[in-house]
N, CA, C and O atoms as a GROMACS GRO file, in nm:
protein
  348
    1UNK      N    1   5.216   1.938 -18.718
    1UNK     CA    2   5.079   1.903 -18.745
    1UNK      C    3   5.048   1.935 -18.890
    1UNK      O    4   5.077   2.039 -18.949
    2UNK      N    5   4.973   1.808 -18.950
    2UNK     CA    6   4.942   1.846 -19.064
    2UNK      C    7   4.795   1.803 -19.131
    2UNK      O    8   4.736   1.700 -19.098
    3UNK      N    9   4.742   1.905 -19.237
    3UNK     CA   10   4.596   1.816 -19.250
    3UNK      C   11   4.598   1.667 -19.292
    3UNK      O   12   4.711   1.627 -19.322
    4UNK      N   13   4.506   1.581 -19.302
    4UNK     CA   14   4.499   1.502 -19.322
    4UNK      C   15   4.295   1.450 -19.367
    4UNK      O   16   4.181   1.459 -19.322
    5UNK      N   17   4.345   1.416 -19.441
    5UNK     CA   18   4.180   1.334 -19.539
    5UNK      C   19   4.108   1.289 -19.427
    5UNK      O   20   4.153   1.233 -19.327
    6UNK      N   21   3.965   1.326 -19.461
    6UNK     CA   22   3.860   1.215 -19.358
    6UNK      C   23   3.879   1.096 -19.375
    6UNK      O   24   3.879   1.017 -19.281
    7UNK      N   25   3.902   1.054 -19.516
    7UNK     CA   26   3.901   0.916 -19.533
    7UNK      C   27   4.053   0.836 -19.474
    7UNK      O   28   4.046   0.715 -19.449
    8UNK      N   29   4.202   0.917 -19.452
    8UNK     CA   30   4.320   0.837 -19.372
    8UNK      C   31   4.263   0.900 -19.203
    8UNK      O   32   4.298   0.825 -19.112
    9UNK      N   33   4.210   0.982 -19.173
    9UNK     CA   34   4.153   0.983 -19.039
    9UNK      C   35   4.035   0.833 -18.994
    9UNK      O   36   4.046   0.766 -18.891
   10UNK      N   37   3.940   0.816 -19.092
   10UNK     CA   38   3.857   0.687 -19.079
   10UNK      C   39   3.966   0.598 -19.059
   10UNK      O   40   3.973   0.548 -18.946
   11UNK      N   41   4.086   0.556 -19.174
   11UNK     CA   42   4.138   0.439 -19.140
   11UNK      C   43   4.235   0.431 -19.024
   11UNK      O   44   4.281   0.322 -18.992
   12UNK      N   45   4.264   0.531 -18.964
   12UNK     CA   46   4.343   0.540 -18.851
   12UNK      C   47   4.271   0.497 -18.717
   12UNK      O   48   4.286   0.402 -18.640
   13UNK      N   49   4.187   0.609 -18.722
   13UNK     CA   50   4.088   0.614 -18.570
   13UNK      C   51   3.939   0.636 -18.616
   13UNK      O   52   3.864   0.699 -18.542
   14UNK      N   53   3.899   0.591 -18.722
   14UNK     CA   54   3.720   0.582 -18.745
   14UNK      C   55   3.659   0.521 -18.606
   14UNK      O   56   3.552   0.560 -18.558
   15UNK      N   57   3.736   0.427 -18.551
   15UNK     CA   58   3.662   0.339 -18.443
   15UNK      C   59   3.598   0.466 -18.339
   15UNK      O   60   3.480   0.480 -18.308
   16UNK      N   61   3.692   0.536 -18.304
   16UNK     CA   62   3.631   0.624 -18.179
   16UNK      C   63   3.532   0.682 -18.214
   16UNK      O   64   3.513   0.794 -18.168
   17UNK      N   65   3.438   0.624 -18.307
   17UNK     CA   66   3.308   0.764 -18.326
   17UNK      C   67   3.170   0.746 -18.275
   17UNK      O   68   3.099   0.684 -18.355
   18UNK      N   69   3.106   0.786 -18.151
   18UNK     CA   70   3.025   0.721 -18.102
   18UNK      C   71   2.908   0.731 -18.222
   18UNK      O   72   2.907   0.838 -18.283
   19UNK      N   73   2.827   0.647 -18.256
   19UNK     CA   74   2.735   0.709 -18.372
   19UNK      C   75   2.661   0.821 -18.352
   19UNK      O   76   2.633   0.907 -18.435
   20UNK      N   77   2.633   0.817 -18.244
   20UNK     CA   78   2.512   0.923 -18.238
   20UNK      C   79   2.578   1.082 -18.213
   20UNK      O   80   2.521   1.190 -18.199
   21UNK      N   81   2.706   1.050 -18.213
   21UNK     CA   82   2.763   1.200 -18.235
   21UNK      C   83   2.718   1.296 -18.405
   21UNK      O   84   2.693   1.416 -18.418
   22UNK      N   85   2.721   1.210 -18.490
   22UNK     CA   86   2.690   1.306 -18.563
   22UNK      C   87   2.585   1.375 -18.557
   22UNK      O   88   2.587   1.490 -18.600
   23UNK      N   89   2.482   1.327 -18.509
   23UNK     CA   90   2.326   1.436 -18.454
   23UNK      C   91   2.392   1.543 -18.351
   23UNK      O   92   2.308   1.574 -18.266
   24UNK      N   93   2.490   1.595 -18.336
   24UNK     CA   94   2.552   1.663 -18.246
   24UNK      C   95   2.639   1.787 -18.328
   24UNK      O   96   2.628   1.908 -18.350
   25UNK      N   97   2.732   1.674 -18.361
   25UNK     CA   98   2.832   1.785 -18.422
   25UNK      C   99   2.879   1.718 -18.561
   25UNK      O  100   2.846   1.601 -18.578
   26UNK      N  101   2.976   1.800 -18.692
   26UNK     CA  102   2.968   1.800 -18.780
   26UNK      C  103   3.127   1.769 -18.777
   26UNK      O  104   3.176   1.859 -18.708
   27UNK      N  105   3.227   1.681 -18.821
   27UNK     CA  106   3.345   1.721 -18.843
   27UNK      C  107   3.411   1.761 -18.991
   27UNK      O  108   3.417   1.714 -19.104
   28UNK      N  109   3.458   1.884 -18.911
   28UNK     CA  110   3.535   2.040 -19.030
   28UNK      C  111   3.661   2.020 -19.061
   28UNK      O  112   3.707   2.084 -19.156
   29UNK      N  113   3.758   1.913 -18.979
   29UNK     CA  114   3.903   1.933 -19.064
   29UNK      C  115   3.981   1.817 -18.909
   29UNK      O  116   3.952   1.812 -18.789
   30UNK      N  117   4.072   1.752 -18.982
   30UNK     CA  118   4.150   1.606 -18.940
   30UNK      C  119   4.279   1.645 -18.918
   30UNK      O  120   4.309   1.739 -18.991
   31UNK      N  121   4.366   1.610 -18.846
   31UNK     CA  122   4.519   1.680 -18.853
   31UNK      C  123   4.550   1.587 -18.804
   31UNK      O  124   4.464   1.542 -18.728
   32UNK      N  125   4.676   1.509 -18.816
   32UNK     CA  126   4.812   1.421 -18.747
   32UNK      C  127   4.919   1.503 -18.751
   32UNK      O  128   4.949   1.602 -18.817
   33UNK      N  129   4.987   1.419 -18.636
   33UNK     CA  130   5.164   1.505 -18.632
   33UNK      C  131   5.235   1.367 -18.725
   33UNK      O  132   5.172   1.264 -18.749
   34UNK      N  133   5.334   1.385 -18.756
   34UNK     CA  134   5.443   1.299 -18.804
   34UNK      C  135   5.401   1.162 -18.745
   34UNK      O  136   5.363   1.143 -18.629
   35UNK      N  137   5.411   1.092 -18.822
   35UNK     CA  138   5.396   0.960 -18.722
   35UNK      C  139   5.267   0.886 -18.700
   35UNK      O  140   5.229   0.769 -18.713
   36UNK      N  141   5.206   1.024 -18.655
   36UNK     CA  142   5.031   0.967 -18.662
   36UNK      C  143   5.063   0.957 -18.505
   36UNK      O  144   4.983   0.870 -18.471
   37UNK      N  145   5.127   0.993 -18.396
   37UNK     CA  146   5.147   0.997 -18.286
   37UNK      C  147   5.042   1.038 -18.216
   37UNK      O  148   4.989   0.977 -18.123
   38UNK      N  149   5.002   1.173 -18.274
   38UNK     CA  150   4.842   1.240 -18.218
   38UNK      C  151   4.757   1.289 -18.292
   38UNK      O  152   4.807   1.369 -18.371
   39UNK      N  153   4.632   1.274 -18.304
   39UNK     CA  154   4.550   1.356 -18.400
   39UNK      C  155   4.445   1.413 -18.372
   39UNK      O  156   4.370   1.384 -18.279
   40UNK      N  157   4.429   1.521 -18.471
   40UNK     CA  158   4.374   1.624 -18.438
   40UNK      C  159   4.187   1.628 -18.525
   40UNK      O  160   4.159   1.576 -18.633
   41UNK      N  161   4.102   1.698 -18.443
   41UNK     CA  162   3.989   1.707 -18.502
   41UNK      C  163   3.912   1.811 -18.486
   41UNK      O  164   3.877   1.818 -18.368
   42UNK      N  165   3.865   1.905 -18.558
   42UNK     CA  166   3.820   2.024 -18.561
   42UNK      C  167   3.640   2.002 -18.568
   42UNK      O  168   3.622   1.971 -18.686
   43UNK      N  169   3.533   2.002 -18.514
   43UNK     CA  170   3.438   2.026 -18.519
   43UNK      C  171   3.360   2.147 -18.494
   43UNK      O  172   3.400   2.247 -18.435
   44UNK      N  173   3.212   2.122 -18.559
   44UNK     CA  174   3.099   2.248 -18.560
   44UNK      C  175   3.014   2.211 -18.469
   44UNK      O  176   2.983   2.094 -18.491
   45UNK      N  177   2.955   2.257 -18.371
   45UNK     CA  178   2.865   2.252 -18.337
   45UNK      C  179   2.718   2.258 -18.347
   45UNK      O  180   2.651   2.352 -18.304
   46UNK      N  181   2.670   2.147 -18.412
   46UNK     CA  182   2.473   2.175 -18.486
   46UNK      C  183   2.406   2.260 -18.420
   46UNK      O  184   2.358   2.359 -18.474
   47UNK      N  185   2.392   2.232 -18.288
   47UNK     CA  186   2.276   2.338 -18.245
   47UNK      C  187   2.302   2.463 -18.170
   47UNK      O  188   2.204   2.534 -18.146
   48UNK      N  189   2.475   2.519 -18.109
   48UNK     CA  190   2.510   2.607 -18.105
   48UNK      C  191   2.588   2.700 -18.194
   48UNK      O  192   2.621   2.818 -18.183
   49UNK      N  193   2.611   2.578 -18.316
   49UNK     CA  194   2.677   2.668 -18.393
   49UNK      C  195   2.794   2.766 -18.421
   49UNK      O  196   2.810   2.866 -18.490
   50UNK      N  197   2.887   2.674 -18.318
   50UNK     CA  198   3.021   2.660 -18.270
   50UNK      C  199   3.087   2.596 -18.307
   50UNK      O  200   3.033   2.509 -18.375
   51UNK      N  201   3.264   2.582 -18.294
   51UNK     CA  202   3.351   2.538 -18.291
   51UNK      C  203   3.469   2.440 -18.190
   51UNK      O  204   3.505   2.509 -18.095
   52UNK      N  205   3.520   2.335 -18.188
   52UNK     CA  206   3.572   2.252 -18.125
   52UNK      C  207   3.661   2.169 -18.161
   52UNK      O  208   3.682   2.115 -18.270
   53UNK      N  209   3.713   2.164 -18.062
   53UNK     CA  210   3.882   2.046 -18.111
   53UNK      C  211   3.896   1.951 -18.010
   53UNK      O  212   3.867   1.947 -17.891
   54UNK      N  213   3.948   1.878 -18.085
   54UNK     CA  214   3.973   1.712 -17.995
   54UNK      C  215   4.136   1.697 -18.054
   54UNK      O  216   4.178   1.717 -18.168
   55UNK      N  217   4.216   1.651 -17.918
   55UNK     CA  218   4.330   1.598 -17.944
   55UNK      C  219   4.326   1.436 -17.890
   55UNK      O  220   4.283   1.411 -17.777
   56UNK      N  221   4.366   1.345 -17.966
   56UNK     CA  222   4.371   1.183 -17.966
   56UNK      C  223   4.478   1.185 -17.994
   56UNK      O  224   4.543   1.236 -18.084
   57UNK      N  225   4.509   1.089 -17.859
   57UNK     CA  226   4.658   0.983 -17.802
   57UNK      C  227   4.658   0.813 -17.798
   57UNK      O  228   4.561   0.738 -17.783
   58UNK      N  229   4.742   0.794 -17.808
   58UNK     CA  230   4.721   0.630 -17.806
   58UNK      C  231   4.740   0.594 -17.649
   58UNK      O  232   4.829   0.646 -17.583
   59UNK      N  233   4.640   0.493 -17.591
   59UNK     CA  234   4.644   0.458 -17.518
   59UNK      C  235   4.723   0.297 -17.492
   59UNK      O  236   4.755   0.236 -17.594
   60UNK      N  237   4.755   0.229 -17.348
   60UNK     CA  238   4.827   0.136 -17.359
   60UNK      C  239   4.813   0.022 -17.490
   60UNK      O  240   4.886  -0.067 -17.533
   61UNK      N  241   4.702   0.065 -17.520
   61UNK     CA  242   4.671  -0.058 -17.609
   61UNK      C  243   4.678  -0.022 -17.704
   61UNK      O  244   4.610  -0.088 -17.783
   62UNK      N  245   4.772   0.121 -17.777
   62UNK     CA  246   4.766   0.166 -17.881
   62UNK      C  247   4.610   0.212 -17.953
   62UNK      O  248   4.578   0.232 -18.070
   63UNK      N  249   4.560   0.215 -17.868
   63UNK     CA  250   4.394   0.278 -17.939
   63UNK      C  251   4.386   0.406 -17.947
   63UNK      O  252   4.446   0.442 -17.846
   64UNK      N  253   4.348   0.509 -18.006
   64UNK     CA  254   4.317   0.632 -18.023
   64UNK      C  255   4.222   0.696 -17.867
   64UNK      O  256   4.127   0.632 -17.823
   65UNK      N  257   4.259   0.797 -17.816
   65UNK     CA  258   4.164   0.830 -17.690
   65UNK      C  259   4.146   0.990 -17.689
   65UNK      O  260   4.224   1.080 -17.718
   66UNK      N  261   4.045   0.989 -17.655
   66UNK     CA  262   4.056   1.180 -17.680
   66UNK      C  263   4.160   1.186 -17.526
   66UNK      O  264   4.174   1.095 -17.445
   67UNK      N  265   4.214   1.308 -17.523
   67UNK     CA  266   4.309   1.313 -17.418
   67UNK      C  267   4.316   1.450 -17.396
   67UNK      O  268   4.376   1.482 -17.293
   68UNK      N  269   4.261   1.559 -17.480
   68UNK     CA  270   4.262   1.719 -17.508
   68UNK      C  271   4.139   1.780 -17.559
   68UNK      O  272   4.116   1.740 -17.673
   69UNK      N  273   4.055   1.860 -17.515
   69UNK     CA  274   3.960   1.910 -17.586
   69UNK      C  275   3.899   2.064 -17.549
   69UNK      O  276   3.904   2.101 -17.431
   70UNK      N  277   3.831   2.172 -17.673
   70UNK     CA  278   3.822   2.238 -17.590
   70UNK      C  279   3.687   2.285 -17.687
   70UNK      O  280   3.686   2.233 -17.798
   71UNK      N  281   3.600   2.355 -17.664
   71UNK     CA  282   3.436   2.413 -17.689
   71UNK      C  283   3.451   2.564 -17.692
   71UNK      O  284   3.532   2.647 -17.651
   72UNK      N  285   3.289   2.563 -17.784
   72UNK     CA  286   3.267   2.738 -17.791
   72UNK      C  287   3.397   2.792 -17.889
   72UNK      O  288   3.482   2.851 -17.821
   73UNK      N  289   3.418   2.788 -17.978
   73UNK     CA  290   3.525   2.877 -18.025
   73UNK      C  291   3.435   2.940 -18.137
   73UNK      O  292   3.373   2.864 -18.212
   74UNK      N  293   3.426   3.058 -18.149
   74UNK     CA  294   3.348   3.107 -18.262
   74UNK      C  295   3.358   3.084 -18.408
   74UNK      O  296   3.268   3.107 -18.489
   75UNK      N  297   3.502   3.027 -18.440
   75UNK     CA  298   3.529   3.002 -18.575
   75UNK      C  299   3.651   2.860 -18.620
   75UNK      O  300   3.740   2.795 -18.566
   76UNK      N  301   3.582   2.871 -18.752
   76UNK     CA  302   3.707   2.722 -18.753
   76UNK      C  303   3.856   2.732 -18.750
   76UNK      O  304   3.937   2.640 -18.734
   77UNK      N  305   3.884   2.895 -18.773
   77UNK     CA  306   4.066   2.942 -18.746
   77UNK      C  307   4.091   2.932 -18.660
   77UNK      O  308   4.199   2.880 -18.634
   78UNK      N  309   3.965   2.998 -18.517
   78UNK     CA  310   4.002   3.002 -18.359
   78UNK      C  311   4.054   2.880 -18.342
   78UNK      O  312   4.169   2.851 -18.308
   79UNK      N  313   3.901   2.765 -18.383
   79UNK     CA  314   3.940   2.647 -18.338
   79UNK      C  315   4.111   2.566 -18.401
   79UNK      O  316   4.208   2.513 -18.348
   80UNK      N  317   4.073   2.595 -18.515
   80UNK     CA  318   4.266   2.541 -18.563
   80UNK      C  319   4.377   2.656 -18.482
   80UNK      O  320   4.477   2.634 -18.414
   81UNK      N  321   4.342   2.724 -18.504
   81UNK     CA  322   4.471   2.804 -18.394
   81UNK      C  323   4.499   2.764 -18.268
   81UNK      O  324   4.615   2.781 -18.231
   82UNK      N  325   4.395   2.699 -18.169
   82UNK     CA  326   4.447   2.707 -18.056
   82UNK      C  327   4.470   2.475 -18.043
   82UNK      O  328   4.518   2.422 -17.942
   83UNK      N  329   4.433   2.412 -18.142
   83UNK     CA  330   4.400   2.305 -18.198
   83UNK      C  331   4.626   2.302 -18.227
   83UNK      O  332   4.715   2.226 -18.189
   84UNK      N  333   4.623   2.424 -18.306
   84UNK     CA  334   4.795   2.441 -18.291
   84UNK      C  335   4.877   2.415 -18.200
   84UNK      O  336   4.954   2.319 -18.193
   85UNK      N  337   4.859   2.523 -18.106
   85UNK     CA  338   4.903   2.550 -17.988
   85UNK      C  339   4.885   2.428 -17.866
   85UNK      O  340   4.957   2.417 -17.767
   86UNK      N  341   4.774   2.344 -17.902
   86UNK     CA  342   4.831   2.232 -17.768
   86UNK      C  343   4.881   2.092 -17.876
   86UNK      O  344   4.897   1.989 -17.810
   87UNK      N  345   4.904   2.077 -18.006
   87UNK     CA  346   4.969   1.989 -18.024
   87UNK      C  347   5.126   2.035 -18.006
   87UNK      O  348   5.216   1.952 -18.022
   0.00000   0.00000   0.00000
């Protein structure tokens, strides 16, 4: 896993972003494995003020799908540390 730019995360998988997520949450940091096989997304939480990760897989149709996720992490290391551990 490695970081990767908001802007090669937009051109990869921008599509999955419901709009109205950003009144929600803030995204803090983008990660792919080799390949671009899975990627990774680290968010803040606006009104709890938390931390979160999303892992995206391609589905039959090769589309990006969240497939992994997990909430509440107090910080953006927690969240990349354990953001580690299930890619």
């Amino acid at each position: 896993m490695h970081a990767i730019s908001n802007r090669r995360f937009d051109a990869i998988a921008g599509y999955i972003r419901s709009p109205r997520i950003v009144m929600l949450v803030q995204e803090a940091g983008w990660f792919a494995t080799d390949g671009d096989r899975l990627l990774g997304l680290i968010i803040w939480d606006r009104f709890d003020h938390d931390y979160g990760w999303v892992v995206l897989g391609r589905d039959r149709c090769e589309r990006f799908r969240a497939i992994d996720q997990a909430v509440s992490l107090l910080s953006f290391t927690a969240a990349h540390s354990a953001l580690v551990v299930r890619f």
